[in-house]
C-alpha positions in Angstrom: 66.5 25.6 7.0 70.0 24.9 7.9 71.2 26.6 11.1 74.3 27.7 9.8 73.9 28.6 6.4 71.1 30.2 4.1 70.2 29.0 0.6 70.2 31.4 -2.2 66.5 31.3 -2.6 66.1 32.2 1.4 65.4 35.8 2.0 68.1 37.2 3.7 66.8 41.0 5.1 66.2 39.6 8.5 69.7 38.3 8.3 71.7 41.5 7.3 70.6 42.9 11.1 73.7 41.2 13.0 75.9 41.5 10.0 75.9 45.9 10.8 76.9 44.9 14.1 80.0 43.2 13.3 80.6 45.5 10.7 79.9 48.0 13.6 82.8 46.2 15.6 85.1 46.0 13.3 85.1 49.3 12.0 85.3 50.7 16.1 88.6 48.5 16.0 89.8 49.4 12.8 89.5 52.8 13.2 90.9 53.0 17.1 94.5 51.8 15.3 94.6 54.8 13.0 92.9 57.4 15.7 94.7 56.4 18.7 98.2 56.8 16.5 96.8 60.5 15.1 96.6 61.7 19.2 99.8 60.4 20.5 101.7 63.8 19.7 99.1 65.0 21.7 99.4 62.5 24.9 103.2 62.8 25.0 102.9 66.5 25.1 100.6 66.0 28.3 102.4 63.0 29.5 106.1 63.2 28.4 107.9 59.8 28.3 108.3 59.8 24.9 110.1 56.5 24.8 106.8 54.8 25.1 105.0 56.8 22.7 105.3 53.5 20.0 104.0 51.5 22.5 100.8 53.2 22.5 99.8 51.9 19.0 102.4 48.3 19.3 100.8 47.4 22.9 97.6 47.1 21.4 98.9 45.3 17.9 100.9 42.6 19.8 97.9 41.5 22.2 95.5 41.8 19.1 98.1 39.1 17.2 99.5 37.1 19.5 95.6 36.3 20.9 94.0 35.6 16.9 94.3 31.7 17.2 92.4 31.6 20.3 89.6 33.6 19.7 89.0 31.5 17.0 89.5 28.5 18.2 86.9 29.5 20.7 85.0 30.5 18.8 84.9 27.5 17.3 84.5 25.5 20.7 82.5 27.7 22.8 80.3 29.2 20.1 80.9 32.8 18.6 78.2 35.3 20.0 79.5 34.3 23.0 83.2 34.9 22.2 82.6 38.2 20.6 80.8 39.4 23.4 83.5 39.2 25.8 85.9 40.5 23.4 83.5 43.5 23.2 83.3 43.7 26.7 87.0 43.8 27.1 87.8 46.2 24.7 84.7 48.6 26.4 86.9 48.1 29.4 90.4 49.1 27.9 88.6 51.9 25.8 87.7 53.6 29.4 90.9 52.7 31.1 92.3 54.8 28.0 90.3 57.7 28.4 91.0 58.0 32.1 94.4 56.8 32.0 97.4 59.3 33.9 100.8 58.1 32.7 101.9 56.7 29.9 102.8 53.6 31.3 98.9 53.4 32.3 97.7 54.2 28.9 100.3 51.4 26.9 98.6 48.6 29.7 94.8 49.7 28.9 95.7 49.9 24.9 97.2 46.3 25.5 94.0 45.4 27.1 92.0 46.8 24.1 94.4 45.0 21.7 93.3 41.6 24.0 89.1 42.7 22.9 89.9 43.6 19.4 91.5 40.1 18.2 87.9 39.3 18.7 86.2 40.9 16.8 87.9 40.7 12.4 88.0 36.4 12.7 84.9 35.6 14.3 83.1 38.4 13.0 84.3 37.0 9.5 83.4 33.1 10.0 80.0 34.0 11.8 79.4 35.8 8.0 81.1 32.7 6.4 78.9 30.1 7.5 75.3 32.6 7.6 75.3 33.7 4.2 75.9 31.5 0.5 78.6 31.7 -1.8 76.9 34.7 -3.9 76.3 36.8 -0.8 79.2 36.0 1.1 81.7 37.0 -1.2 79.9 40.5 -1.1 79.9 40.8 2.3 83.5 39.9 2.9 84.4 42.7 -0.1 82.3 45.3 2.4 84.0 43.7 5.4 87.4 44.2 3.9 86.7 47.6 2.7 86.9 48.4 6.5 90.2 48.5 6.7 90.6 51.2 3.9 87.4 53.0 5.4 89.6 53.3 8.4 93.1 54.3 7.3 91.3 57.0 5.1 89.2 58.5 8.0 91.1 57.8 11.2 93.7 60.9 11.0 91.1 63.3 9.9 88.5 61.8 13.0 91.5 61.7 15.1 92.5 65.5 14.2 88.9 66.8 14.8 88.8 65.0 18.3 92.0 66.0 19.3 91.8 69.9 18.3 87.8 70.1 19.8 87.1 67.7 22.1 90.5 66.4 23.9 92.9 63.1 23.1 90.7 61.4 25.5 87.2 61.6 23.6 89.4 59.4 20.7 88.8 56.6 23.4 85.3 57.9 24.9 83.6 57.6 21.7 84.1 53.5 21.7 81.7 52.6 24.4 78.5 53.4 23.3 79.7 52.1 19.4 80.2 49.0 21.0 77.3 48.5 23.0 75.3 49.1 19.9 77.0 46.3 17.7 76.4 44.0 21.2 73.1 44.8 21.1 72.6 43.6 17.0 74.5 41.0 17.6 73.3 39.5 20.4 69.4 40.4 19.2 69.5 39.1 16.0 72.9 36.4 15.4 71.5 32.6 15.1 74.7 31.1 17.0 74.9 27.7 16.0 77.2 24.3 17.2 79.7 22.5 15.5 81.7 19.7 15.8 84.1 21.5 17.7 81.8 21.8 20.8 82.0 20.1 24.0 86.2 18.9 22.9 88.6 19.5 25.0 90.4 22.8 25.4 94.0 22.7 24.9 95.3 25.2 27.2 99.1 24.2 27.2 98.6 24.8 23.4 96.8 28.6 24.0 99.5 29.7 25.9 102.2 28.0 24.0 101.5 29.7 20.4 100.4 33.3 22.4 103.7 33.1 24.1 105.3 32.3 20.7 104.1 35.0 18.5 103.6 37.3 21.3 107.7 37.1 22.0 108.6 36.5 18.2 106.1 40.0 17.2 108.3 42.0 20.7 111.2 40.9 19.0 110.2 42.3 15.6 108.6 45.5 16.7 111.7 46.7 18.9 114.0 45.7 15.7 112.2 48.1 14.2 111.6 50.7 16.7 115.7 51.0 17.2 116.8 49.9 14.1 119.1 47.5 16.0 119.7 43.6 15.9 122.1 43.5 18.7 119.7 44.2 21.2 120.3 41.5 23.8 115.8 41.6 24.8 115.3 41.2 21.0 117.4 37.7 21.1 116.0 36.7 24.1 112.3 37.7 22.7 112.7 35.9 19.5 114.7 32.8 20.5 112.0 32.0 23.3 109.3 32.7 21.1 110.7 30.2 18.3 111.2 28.0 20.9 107.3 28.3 22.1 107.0 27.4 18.9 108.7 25.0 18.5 107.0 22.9 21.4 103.7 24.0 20.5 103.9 22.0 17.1 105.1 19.0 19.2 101.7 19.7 21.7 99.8 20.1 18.7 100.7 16.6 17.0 99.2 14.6 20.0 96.1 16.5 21.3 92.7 15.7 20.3 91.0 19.1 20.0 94.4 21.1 18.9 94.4 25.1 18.8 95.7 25.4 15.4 95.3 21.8 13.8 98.5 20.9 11.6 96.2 19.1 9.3 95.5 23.0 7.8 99.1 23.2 6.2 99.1 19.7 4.0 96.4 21.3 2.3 98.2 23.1 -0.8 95.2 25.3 -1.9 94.7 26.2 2.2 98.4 27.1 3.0 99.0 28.8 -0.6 96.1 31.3 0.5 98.1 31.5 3.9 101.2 32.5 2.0 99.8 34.9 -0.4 97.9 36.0 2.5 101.8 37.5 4.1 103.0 38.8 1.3 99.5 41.0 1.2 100.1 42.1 4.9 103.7 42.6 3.7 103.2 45.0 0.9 100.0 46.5 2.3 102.0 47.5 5.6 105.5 48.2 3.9 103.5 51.0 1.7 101.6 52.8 4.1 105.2 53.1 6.0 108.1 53.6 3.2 106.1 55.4 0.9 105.5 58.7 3.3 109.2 58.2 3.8 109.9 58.8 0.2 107.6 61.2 -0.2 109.0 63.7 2.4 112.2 62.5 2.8 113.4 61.9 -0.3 111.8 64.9 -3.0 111.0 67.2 0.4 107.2 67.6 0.2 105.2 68.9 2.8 103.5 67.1 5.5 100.1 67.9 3.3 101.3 66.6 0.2 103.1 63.4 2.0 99.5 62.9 3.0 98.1 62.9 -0.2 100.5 60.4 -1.5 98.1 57.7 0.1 95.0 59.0 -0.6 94.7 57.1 -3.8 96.0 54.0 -1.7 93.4 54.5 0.6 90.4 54.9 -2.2 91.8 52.2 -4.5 91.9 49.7 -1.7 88.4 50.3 -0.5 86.5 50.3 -4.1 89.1 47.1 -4.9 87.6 45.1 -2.0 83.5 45.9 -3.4 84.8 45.2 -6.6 86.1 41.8 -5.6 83.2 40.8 -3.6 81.6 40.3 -6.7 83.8 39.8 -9.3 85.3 36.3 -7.4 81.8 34.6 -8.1 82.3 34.8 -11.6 85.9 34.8 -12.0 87.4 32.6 -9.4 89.3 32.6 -6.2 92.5 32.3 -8.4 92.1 34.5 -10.9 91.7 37.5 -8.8 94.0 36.2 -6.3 96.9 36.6 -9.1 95.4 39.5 -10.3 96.1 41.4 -7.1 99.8 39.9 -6.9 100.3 41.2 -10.4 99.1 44.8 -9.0 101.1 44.7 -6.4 104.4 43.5 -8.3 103.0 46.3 -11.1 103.0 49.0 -8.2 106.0 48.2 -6.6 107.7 48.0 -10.0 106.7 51.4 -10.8 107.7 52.7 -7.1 111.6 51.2 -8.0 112.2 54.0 -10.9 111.5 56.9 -8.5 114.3 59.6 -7.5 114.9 62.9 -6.0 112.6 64.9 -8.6 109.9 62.6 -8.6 106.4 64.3 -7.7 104.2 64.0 -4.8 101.3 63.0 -8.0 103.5 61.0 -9.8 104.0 58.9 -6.4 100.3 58.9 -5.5 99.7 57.6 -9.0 102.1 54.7 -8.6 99.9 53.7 -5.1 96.8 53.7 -6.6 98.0 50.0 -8.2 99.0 48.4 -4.8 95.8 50.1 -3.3 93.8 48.1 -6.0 96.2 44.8 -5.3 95.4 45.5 -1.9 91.8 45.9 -1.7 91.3 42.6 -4.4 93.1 40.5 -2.5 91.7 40.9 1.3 88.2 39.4 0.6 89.6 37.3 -1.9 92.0 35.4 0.5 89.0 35.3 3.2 87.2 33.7 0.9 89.6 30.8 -0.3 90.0 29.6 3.4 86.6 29.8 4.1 85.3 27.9 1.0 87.8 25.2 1.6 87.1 24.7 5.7 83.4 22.6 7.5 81.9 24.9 9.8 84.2 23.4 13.1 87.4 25.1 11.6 85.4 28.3 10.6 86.5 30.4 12.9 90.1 28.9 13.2 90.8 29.5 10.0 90.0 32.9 9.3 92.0 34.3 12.4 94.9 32.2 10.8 94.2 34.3 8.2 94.8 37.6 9.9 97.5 36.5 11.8 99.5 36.0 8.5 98.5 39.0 6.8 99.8 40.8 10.5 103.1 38.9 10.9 103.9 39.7 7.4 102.7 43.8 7.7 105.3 43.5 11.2 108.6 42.0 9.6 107.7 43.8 6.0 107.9 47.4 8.5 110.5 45.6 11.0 112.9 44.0 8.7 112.4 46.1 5.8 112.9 49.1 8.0 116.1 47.8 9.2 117.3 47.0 5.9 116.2 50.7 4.6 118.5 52.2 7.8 121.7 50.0 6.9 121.7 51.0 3.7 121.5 54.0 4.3 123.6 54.4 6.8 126.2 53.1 4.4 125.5 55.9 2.0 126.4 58.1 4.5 129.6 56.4 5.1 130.5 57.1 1.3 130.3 60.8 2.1 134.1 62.8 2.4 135.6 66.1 4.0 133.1 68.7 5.2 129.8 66.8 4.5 130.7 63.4 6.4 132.3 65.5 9.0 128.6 67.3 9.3 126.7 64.2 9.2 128.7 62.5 12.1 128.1 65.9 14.1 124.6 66.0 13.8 124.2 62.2 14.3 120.8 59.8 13.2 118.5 62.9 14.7 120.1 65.6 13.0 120.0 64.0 9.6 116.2 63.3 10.1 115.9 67.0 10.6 118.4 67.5 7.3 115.9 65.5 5.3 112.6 65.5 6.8 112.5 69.7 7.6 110.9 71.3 5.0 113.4 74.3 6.1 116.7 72.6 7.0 119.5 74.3 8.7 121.9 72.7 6.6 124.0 72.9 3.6 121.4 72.2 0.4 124.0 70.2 -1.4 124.9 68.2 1.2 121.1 67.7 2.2 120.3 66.6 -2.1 123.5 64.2 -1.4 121.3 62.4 1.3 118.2 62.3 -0.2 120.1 60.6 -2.9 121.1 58.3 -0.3 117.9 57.4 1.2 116.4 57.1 -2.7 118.8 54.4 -3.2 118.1 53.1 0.2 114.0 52.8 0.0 114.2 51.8 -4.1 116.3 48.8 -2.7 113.2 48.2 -0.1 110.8 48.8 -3.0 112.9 46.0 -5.4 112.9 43.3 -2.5 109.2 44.0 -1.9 108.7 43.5 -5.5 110.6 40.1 -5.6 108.3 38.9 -3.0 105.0 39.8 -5.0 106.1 38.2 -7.8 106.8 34.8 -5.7 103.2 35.7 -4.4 102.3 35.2 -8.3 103.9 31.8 -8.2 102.4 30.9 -4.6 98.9 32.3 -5.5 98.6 29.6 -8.9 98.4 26.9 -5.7 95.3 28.5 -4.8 92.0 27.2 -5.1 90.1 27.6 -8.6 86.6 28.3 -7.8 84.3 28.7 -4.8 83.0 26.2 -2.2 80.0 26.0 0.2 81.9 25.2 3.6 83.3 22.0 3.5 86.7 20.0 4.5 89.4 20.0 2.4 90.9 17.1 0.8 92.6 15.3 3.3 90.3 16.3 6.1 87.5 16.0 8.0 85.1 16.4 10.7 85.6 14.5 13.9 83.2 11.3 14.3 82.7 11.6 9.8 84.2 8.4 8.4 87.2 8.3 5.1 85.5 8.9 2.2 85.7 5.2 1.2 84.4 4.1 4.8 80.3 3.4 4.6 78.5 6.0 6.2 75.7 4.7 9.0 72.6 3.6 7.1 74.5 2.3 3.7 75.7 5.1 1.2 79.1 6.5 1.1 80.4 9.2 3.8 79.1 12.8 2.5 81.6 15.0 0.6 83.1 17.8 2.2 81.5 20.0 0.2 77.9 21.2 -1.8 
């Protein structure tokens, strides 16, 4: 039996041991996101400094990102039980730091640290599954393994809530080791690690620090846009220029080095890099919703906190039951079939999200979620799946953190840049405003007029605070119209896609290093193998 794959006739029980350990990982890492944000009310009101407190959840996101590509191209060189157990180890290690931390400064360095454990454990755990398990299987597996993420958005605030009312903010981090040492354990008992081509090359380490430096100062850049709602910050520049600049070298790095950390040969793939791009725009929408839609929700029609809540529920449950659903339906139907089917959700949703207004319902809203939940949900093991099938075994683990990293940088600039955008125009609205209400707006400043719209018993003036709801309606069903133009270029993007599924194999245009061209002899007479079964 091959080392790295089973057939379809193999049975598999045996098999399914290590896969509950990185499910076991992932969901720990998933779900510390979500928790850790639910008890930061909690650690500023111990610790003050409240001008940190976003750092406590963008710390760990920027390490987690910026460290993807080399995990898996680890992975990929130094084999992946091995990787995965260090990042386990180091995100045991930040998980204590954060429970005993004393300062907030403290506790943004040991979520950073976690961050540096988790980018671990989504890529490698998804190529170790990518080359154990066939086609059929896989594609299950990788609906269950994207489920995880709407498992996790669902239960983190209430976990979260119940550890930080009954046990103390610091359990929310004390609860991880023993988690963790359990997935160690059924990984390292029962995962067959395997070589590939990859092994024994050498390791490009100007390239590692090149592309960590890039994205990490490109995603500082993007985050503190956000944050302040503020491009003329002179550190934003300075973050982003240097970080395209990184870039710009690593691509030049790249070109000559044998063994590179993120091989260019990926991108002249058209099926490869349309899966890439359709791969943003989910991380995009997925990330703008779970941000602008709350807004709107409270913001602009004045629910409560409870019913802001709800307006994701539906979001939440449609994403998880549209990543099982996927898992199997992409056998049958294709890789891009349901990858324009989830666009076409997500365009649908958004569309519906435009022709909102000050009197639309907290239900009405949740409704209107429910369709980018089930674009969401199709599309995560759906895109997991089109790089895989398309990639040999060496580029495995490459290629799916390439895949997270794109679905990341495009949840960042679609809550960044569409954040900023969402504040401009609003702020403009504002301006439109004349006598008594502009003169109350300027007094009260950008705090005061949160308080206006997001109190659900404002101080002020209830015309004046309907004539800014209607401002921030127009301001978010712009965001809503731009997100929407980008899902339907995702529509056009995602026809690039591959058709069907693939055993693991190169890509036209590629292949493993020491395999022939295809129209070189291979050793022994015969033709060089195709890339794929």
């Amino acid at each position: 039996m091959n080392a790295a794959t089973t057939t379809e006739k193999e049975p598999i029980g045996h098999l399914l041991t290590p896969v509950w350990g990185f499910i076991l990982a992932m969901t720990v890492s998933a779900l510390d996101a979500t928790i850790a944000g639910t008890v930061t009310p909690t650690i500023v009101a111990e610790f003050g400094r409240v001008e940190l407190s976003a750092w406590v959840f963008g710390s760990y996101m920027l390490a987690l990102t910026a460290l993807l590509p080399l995990y898996g191209k680890f992975s990929d060189h130094f084999g992946r039980k091995r990787m995965i157990n260090i990042g386990i180890a180091i995100f045991l290690v930040g998980s204590i730091w954060c429970g005993f931390a004393r300062s907030m400064p403290e506790l943004v360095a040991a979520r950073g640290l976690q961050g540096v454990g988790a980018a671990a454990l989504f890529p490698i755990g998804m190529a170790a599954i990518g080359l154990q398990f066939p086609p059929r299987l896989r594609s299950r597996l990788q609906g269950v393994f994207a489920s995880v993420f709407g498992l996790s958005s669902l239960l983190g605030p209430l976990v979260g809530s119940g550890i930080g009312e009954y046990a103390g903010w610091r359990w929310a981090f004390f609860i991880n080791p023993p988690l963790l040492l359990l997935a160690a354990w059924l990984i390292h008992r029962n995962y067959r690690e395997h070589q590939t081509e990859a092994s024994g090359q050498k390791v490009d380490i100007l390239g590692a620090v090149l592309i960590t430096y890039a994205i990490a100062g490109v995603l500082y850049a993007l985050y503190e846009a956000g944050e302040n709602r503020d491009l003329g910050e002179w550190s934003v520049w300075a973050a982003l220029l240097t970080g395209i600049a990184a870039f710009v070298v690593f691509i030049v790095v790249e070109r000559r080095h044998e063994s590179p950390i993120i091989p260019l040969t990926l991108f002249s793939n058209s099926a490869l890099s349309a899966a890439f791009v359709v791969n943003f725009v989910i991380g995009l929408v997925m990330y703008s919703a779970i941000f602008f839609v709350p807004v709107f929700a409270q913001g602009v029609t004045g629910g409560s906190i409870g019913k802001t809540g709800l307006t994701l529920f539906p979001f939440q449950v449609a994403s998880i039951v549209g990543s099982l659903v996927a898992g199997r339906a992409i056998f049958k139907a294709g890789i891009r079939s349901m990858g324009m089917l989830s666009m076409f959700l997500l365009a649908a949703g958004f569309g519906l999200l435009m022709t909102m207004d000050t009197h639309t319902s907290a239900w009405v809203t949740a409704a209107y979620t429910l369709l980018i939940g089930a674009g969401t949900g199709v599309g995560l093991p759906v895109l997991m799946i089109a790089v895989q099938s398309a990639l040999p075994p060496h580029l495995m683990g490459i290629g799916s953190s390439i895949t997270q990293l794109a679905r990341e940088f495009g949840g960042m600039i679609g809550v960044s840049m569409l954040g900023v955008l969402q504040y401009y125009l609003f702020v403009n609205e504002t301006e439109q405003l004349t006598g008594q209400a502009a003169e109350l707006v300027r007094e009260a400043g950008p705090r005061g007029v949160s308080e206006m719209l997001f109190s659900e018993q404002s101080a002020f003036p209830a015309d004046l605070v309907e004539l800014l709801r209607s401002g921030l309606s127009s301001a978010l069903t712009s965001v809503f119209m731009v997100t929407g133009i980008i899902c339907v270029l995702g529509i056009l993007v995602s026809t690039r896609m591959a058709k069907e599924m693939r055993r693991p194999g190169p890509p036209p245009g590629m292949r493993p290093p020491g395999m022939p061209p295809a129209d070189v002899p291979a050793p022994g007479g015969g033709s060089a193998p195709a890339g794929h079964q």
